[in-house]
MARLOPA-321422 format. One record per residue (C-alpha): residue in one letter; x, y, z. Coordinates in steps of 0.05 Angstrom, whole numbers, padded with zeros to 5 digits, always signed. Example, Ala and Ser with C-alpha at 12.3 -4.5 7.8 and 13.67 -1.06 7.14 Angstrom:
% residues 2
A+00246-00090+00156S+00273-00021+00143
//
This chain:
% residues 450
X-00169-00024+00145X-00244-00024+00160X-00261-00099+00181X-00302-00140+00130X-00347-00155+00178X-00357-00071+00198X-00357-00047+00119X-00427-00009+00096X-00461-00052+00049X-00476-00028-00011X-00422+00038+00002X-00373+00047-00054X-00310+00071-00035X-00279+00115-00101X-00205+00118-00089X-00161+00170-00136X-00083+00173-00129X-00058+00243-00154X+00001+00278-00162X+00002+00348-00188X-00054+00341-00234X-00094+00398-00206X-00106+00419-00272X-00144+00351-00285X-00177+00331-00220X-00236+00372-00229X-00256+00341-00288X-00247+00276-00255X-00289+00306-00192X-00346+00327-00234X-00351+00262-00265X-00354+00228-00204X-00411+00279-00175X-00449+00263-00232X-00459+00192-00219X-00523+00164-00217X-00509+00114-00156X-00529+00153-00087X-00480+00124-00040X-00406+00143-00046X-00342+00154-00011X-00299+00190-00043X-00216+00185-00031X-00170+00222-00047X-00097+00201-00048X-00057+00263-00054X+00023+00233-00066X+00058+00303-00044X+00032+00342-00091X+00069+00413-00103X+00020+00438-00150X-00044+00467-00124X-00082+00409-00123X-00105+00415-00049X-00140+00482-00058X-00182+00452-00118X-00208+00405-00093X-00216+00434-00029X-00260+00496-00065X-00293+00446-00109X-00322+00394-00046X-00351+00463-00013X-00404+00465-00075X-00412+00385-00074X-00414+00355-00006X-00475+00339-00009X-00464+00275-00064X-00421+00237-00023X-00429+00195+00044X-00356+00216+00071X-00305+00251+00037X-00222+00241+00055X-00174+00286+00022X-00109+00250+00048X-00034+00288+00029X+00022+00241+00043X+00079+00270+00070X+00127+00234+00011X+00113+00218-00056X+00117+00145-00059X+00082+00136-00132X+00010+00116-00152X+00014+00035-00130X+00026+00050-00056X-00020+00108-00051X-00074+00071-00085X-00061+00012-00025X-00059+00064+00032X-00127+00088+00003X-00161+00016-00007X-00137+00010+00070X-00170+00066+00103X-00234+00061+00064X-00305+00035+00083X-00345+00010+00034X-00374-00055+00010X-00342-00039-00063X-00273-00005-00071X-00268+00038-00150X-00197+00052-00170X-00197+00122-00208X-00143+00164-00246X-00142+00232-00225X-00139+00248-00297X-00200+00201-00326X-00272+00215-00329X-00335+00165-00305X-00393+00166-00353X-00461+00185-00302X-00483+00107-00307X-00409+00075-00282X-00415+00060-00217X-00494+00044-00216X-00486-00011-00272X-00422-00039-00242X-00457-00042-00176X-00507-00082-00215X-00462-00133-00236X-00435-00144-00167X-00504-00150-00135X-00528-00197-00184X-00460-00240-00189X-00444-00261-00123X-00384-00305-00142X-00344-00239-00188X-00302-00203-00140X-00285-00142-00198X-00324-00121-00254X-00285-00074-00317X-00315-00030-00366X-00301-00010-00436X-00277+00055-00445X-00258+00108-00497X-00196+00151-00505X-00186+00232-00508X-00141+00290-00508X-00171+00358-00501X-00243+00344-00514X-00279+00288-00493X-00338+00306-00546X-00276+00281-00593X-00265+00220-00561X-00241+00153-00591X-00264+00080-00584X-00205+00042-00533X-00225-00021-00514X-00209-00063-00577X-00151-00100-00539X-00206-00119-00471X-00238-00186-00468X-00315-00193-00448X-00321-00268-00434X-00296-00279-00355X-00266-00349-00380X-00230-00317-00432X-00201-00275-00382X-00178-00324-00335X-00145-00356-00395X-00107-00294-00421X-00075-00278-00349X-00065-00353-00332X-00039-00376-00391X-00019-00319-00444X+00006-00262-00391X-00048-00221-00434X-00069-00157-00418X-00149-00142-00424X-00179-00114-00367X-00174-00033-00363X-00147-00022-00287X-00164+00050-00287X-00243+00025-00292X-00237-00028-00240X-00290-00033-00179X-00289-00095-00142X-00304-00124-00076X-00268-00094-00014X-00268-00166+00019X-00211-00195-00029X-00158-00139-00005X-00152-00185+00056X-00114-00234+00017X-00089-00194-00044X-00068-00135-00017X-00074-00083-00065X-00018-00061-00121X+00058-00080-00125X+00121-00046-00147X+00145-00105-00185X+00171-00061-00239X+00168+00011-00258X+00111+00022-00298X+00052-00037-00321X+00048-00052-00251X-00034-00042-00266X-00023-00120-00305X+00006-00147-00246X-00049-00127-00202X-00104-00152-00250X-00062-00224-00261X-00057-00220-00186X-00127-00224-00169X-00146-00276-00229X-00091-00316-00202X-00123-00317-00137X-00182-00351-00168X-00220-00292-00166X-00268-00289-00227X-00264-00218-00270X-00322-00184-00318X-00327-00133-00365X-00377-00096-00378X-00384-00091-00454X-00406-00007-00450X-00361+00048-00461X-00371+00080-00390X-00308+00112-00379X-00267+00164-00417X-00182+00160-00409X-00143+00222-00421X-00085+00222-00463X-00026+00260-00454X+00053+00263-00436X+00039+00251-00362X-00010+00198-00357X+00018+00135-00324X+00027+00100-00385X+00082+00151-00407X+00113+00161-00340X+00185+00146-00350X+00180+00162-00428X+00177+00238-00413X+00242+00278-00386X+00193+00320-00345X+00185+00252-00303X+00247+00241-00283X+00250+00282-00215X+00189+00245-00202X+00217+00179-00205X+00288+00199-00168X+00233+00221-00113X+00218+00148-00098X+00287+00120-00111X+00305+00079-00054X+00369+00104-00015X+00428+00052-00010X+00443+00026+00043X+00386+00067+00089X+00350+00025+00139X+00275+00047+00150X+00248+00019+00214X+00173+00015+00212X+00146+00029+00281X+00069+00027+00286X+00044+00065+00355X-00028+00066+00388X-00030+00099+00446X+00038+00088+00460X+00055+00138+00508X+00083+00098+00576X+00129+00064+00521X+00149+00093+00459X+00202+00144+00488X+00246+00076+00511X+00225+00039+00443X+00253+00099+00407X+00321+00110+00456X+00331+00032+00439X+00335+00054+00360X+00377+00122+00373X+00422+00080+00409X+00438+00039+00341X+00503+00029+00325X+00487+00026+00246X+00497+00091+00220X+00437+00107+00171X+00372+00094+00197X+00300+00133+00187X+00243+00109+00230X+00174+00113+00204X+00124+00116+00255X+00055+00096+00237X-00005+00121+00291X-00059+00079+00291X-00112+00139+00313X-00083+00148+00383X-00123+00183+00435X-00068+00199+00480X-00002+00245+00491X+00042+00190+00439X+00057+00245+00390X+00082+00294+00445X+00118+00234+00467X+00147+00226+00399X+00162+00297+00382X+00198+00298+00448X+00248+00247+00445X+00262+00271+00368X+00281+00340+00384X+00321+00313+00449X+00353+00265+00406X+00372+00322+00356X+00393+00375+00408X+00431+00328+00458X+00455+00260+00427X+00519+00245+00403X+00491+00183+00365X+00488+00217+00284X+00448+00149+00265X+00372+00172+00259X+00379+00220+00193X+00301+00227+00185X+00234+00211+00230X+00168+00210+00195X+00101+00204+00228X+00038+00190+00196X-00031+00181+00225X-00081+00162+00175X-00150+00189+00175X-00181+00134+00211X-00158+00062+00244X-00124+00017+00201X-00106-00037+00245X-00064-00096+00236X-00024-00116+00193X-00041-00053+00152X-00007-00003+00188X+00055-00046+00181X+00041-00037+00105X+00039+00038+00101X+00091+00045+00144X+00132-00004+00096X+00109+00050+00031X+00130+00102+00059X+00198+00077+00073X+00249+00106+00026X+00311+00046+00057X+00345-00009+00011X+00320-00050+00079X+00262-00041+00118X+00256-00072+00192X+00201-00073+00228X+00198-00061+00314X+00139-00051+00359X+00124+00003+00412X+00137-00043+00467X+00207-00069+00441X+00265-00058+00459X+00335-00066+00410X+00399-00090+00423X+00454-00032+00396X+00479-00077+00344X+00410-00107+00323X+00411-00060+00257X+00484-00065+00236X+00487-00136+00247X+00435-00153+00214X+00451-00110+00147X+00518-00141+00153X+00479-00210+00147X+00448-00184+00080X+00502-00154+00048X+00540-00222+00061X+00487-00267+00038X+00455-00241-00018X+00412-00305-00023X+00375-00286+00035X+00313-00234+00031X+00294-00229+00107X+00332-00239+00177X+00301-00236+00246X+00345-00250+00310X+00335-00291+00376X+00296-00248+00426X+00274-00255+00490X+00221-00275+00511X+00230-00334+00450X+00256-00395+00477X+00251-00453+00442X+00204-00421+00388X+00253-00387+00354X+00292-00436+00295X+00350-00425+00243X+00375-00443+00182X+00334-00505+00149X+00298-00512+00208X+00254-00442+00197X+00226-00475+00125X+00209-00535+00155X+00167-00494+00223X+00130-00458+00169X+00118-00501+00100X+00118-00571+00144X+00093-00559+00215X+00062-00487+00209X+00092-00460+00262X+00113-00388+00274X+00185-00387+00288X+00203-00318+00270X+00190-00253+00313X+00164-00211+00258X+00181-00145+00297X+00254-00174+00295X+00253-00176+00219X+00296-00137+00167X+00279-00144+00093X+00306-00122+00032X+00254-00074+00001X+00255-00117-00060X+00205-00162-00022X+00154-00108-00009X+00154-00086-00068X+00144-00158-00098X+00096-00173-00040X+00063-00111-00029X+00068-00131+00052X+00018-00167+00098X-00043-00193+00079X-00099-00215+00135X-00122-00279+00095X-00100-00320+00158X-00137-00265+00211X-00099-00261+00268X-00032-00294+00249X-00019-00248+00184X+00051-00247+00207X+00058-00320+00197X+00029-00320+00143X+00084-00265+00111X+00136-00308+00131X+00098-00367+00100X+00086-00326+00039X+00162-00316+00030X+00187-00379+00037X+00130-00412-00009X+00154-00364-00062X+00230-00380-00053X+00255-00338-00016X+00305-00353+00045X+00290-00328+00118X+00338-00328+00177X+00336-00314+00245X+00411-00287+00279X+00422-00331+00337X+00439-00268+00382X+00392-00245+00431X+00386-00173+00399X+00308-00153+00410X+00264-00151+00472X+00191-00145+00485
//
């Protein structure tokens, strides 16, 4: 993600998730190029798409390129559903202000200009709502919406503090880039209404929320809108798309010009004794031969080894530098495992670092992560009571996170690393865990090396 301290001021960055809504997004697209406000960068998050969404929009930015500072049109190469895309596309964008945007809504011309407004003359809101109005066909025959919204910030902090109430539209939402460093972006708490959680996230932060009391954005109705997802038979396929795989591992392995070490990285994981693994590289905008590397080893691996374990390898370089700890994030979306572990370029694993630590988690279903010892460690990796204690006590780091295997459970509760504490956001994860009750521990066998 774009450091705070390298974002454009006064650049908002409109990010839209779609999935086969080509038959929406232009309206969406027009809206957008009809907005007042001068300085835009438009996203958008294309989740696998099979309709012909890409040639839209494609045809459609050839008559407006001229509206928008930059323009990414990014296709994923999974679906992974509208939370993680949205995250993916809060993390490569630049702007001082981030706008969260349904492929299928329209902005009235003022949106972005007043909410910018708000912003600039509220230092201490981090997101500002609007009020909005509801259609089907016709937005000429539109319908007031926002009767359930609340327009007083206090009230607001009181309804998701106290009451779990609903009342800030997420689909209208701009707010300040700067507070993704500590919130993240979206979860996958639950299937749907994961829009509530995000809002109640950020209040719960301490971050204050306004409304704007105007009607200055129009939501479509119909079967497929997220609201209806899993109400509507046609959605079903979508959501068996994402449904994580039993007892798949997905090793998350970030690479930046990785090319004098990724081949022996990646022979350490084919090597695995575990059975199911995918590995989900993540390239942070390398400038050198890495992805030859990569491609390589994978078709060597398919041709010539007599290890079955690796049953999928997906790479992924986003459109510009993420960085840390976001590529581990992406990397961690796009994994389809009931565990994800994470490993780095340089690293080297044991054989039976994967199976042993599964069998740790299928035996102790109390525990949500595992690391192992590793060398070098020494004396700062701990076990059992003692890893609580390093972190909540003495905050020390005492768990390799490129040993570490969790359930996906805890990304999807977590949505991943944050960089509140720059520079040791892997502490801080581990931290984060055991804070919220979770249980860490680290397998006393030497089974990584780096």
């Amino acid at each position: 993600m774009t450091q705070l301290c390298d974002r454009k001021p006064g650049l908002v960055s409109i990010v839209i998730a779609t999935y086969n809504y080509g038959h929406f997004i232009i309206d969406a697209l027009d809206g957008i190029e009809k907005q007042t406000y001068p300085n835009i960068e438009l996203i958008i998050m294309d989740d696998a798409s099979e309709d012909d969404t890409e040639e839209l929009v494609n045809s459609w930015y050839k008559k407006c390129k001229y509206k928008f500072s930059n323009f990414i049109y990014l296709k994923l190469p999974r679906n992974i559903g509208a939370g993680w895309a949205y995250n993916i596309g809060f993390q490569i964008s630049s702007g001082e202000y981030t706008v969260i945007h349904d492929a299928d809504d329209v902005s009235y011309p003022e949106k972005i200009k007043k909410q910018v407004k708000v912003l600039e003359e509220h230092p201490d809101t981090a997101m500002v709502g609007t009020g909005f109005r509801t259609f089907k066909n016709n937005i000429l025959e539109s319908k007031a919406g926002s009767a359930w919204l609340s327009f007083n910030s206090a009230h607001i902090e009181k309804n998701y503090k106290k009451h779990l109430r609903h009342c800030v539209a997420y689909g209208t939402l701009m707010f300040r880039a700067a507070i993704l460093e500590e919130i993240i972006g979206c979860f996958k708490a639950i299937p749907v209404g994961n829009d509530m959680f995000f809002v109640n996230n950020i209040v719960n932060h301490d971050f204050i929320i306004e409304n704007i009391k105007e009607e200055l954005h129009y939501v479509r109705k119909h079967t497929g809108s997220m609201s209806s997802q899993i109400r509507h038979k046609q959605d079903i396929n979508v959501l068996k798309k994402r449904k994580v795989v039993d007892d798949l591992v997905s090793i998350v392995l970030p690479v930046k010009n990785s090319e004098l070490t990724i081949y022996n990285a990646l022979k350490s994981i084919g090597a695995q004794t575990y059975p199911n693994i995918e590995i989900i590289i993540i390239d942070d905008w390398s400038t050198d031969n890495s992805k030859e590397v990569i491609d390589n080893w994978y078709k060597k691996y398919r041709n010539h080894s007599n290890n079955n374990c690796i049953k999928d390898l997906l790479y992924f370089k986003p459109p510009r530098e993420a960085g840390y700890p976001w590529i581990y994030n992406m990397g961690a979306y796009l994994s389809r495992g009931e565990y994800i572990a994470f490993h780095h370029d340089k690293g080297l694993s044991h054989p039976e670092r994967i199976q042993k630590q599964v069998d740790f988690l299928k035996n102790n279903f109390m525990y949500s992560a595992v690391g192992t010892n590793c060398k070098p460690g020494g004396t700062m990796i701990r076990y059992d009571d003692k890893i609580e204690d390093s972190y909540i006590t003495e905050s020390l780091n005492c768990v390799n996170i490129n040993t570490l295997m969790v359930r996906y459970e805890q990304i999807h509760k977590t949505a991943g690393f944050n960089n509140l504490m720059q520079g040791a956001w892997d502490f801080e994860f581990i931290y984060r865990l055991l804070n919220n009750g979770y249980k860490v521990q680290n397998l006393r066998d030497v089974l990584y090396f780096e």
